[in-house]
N, C-alpha and C positions, 0 to 999 in steps of 0.2 A: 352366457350370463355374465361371465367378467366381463367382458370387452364390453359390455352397456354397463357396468358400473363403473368401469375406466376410464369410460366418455361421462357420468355424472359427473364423478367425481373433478375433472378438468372443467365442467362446464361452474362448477360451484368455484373452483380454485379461480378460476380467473373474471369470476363477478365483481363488477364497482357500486358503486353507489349512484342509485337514480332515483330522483324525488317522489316517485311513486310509492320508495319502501316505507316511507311514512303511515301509506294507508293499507300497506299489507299486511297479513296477519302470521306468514311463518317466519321463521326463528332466523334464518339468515336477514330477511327483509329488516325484521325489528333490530338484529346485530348491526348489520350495516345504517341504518337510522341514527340509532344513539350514537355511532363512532362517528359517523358523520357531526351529529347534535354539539359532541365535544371537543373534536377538533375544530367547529368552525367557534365555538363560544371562547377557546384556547386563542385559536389566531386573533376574534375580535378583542378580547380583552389585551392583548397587545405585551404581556407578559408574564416574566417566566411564573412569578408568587402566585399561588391558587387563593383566589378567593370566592366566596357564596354572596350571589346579592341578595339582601336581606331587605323583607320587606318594609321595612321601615328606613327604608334609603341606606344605610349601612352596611359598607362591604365588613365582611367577614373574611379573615385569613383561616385559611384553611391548616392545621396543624399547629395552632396557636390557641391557646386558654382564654376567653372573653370574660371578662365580669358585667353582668346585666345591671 
């Protein structure tokens, strides 16, 4: 019984990200999804200041006070 959980557990450790985890429903599939989601929305925005795009066309900094 270890040695099949010894083998899960390597087969989990050395999983990447493949675009099908979008449509799957367990918890590593959706974990690797969103990190994927947020490293690529990371690289696309092109740097380091986090902002939300808003939908009124207006970036939002992230850790900054807005007045509406």
């Amino acid at each position: 019984m270890k040695k099949n959980n010894a083998d899960q557990n390597t087969n989990i450790a050395g999983r990447v990200f493949d675009p099908t985890d979008y449509e799957k429903k367990d918890q590593l599939s959706s974990g690797l999804a969103t990190t994927h989601e947020q490293a690529t929305d990371t690289y696309t925005e092109g740097e380091i200041g986090a902002v939300i795009d808003d939908v009124d066309g207006k970036d939002i900094e992230i850790g900054k006070k807005t007045k509406k």
